[in-house]
C-alpha positions as CSV (number, residue, x, y, z in Angstrom):
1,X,-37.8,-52.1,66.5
2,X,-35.4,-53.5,64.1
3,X,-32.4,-55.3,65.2
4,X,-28.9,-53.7,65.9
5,X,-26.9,-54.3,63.0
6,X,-23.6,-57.0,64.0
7,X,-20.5,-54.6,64.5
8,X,-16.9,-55.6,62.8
9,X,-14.0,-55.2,64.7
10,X,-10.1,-55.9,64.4
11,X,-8.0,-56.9,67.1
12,X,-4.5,-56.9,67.7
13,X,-2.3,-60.0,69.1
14,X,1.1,-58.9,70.1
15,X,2.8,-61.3,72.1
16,X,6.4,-59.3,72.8
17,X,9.1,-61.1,75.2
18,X,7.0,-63.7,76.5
19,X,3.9,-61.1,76.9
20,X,0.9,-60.5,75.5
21,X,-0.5,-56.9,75.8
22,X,-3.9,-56.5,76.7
23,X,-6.1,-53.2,77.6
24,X,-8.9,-51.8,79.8
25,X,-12.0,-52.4,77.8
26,X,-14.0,-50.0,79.5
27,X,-13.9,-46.1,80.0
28,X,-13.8,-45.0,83.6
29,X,-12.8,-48.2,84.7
30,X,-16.3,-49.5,84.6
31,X,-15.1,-53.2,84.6
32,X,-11.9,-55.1,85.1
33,X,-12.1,-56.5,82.0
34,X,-9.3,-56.8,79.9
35,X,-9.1,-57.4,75.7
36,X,-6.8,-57.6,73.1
37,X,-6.1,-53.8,71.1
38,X,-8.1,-52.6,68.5
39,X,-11.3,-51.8,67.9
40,X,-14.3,-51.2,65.3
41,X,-13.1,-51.0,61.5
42,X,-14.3,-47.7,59.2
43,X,-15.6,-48.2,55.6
44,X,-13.7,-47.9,53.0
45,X,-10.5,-49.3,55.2
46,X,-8.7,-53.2,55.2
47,X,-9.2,-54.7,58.4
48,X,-5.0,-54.2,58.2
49,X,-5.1,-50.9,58.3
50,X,-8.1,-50.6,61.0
51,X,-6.1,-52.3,63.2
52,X,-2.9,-50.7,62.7
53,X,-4.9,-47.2,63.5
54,X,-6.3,-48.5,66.3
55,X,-3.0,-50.0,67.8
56,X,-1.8,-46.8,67.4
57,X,-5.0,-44.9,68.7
58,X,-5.1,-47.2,72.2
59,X,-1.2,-48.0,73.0
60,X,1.2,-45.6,70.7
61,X,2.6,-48.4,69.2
62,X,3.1,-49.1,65.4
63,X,2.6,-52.7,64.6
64,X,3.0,-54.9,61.4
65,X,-0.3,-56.6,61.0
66,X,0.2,-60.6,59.9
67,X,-2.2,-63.9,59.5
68,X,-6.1,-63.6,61.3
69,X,-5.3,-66.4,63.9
70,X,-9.2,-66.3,65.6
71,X,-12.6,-64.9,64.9
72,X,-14.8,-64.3,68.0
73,X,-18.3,-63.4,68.0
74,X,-20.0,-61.6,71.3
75,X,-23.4,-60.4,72.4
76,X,-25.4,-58.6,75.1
77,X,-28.7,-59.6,75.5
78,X,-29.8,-57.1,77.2
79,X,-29.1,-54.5,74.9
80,X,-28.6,-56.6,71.4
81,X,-25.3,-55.4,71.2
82,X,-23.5,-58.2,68.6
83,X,-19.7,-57.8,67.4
84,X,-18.1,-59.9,65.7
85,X,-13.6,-59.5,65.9
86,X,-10.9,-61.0,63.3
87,X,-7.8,-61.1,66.0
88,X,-4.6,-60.8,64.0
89,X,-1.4,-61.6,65.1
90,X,1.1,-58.0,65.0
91,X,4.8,-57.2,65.6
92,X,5.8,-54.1,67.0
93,X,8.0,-51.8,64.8
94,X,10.3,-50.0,66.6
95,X,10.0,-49.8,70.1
96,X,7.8,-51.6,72.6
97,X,7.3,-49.1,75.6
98,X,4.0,-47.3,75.8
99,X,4.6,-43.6,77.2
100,X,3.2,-43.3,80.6
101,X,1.3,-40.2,79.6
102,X,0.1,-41.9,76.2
103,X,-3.7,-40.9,75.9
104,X,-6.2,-42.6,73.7
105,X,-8.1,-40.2,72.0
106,X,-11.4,-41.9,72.7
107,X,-10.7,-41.8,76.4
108,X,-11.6,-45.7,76.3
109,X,-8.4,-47.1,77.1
110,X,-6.6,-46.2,79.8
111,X,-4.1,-48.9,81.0
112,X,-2.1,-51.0,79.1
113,X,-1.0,-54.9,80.9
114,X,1.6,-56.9,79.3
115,X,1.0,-60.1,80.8
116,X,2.6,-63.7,81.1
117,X,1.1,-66.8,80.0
118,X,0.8,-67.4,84.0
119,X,-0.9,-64.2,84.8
120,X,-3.5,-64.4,82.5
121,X,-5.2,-67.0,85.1
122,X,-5.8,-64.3,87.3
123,X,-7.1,-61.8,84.6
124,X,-10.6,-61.2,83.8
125,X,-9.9,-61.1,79.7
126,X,-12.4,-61.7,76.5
127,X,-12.7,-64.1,74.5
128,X,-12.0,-66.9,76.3
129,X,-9.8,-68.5,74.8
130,X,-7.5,-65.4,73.7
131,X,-4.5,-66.6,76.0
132,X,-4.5,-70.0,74.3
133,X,-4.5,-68.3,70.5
134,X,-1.7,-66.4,71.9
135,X,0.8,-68.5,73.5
136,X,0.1,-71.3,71.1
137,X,2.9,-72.0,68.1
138,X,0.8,-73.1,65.6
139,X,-0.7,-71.0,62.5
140,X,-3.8,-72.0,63.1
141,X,-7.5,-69.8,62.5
142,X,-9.4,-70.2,65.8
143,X,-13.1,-69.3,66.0
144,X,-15.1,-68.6,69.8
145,X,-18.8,-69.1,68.9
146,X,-21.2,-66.7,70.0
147,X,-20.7,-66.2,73.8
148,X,-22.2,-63.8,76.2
149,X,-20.5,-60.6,77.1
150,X,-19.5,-60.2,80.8
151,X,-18.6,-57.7,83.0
């Protein structure tokens, strides 16, 4: 059986007042595991303009896509799932309050947490080291070797 081929995805860091907005990253509330927006990138699309679809897709938001600030890879063993994610960092244009009713049309995400540097201690969130690439000042390109993915 050949192996699965590595999935590219874009991700979304939007850090607004103090917060940084993560989302369910399992339908039906299989986990409690949180991530950054975004999501897997089409051919024939910049990683840009991925992201800005998926932002959209997951929260209703627009966002202004800036610099890559970390590249995480993640696998499953069990089932050979591999992705690979460029995070960029994003401001929101226009107005930051997701609608209530606001449905992903994937039916994937279905709550939206804007949490505080403090909270994200006692939040089950990939990669690892996403709340330090968030909070942190500097312009930096982080990368998160290979790590395994947890539910």
């Amino acid at each position: 059986m050949p192996p699965n081929p590595v999935r590219l995805a874009a991700r979304a860091v939007i850090v607004h007042d103090a917060r940084l907005l993560l989302v369910n990253a399992w339908p039906k509330g299989r986990s409690t595991l949180l991530c950054a927006p975004g999501g897997g990138v089409e051919p024939g699309a910049s990683l840009p303009d991925n992201l800005a679809r998926e932002v959209h897709e997951e929260t209703g938001l627009r966002v202004d896509v800036m610099a890559p600030c970390l590249v995480n890879e993640f696998h499953d063993p069990r089932s050979g799932f591999h992705q690979v994610e460029v995070f960029f960092r994003c401001t929101i244009i226009g107005g930051s309050r997701i609608s209530a009713d606001w449905q992903d049309p994937e039916n994937i995400v279905t709550h939206h947490i804007w949490a505080t540097q403090e909270d994200m201690a006692g939040l089950h969130f990939k990669p690892s080291s996403l709340a330090q690439v968030a909070f942190a000042d500097a312009d930096a390109l982080s990368y998160d070797p290979l790590e395994t993915i947890v539910m």
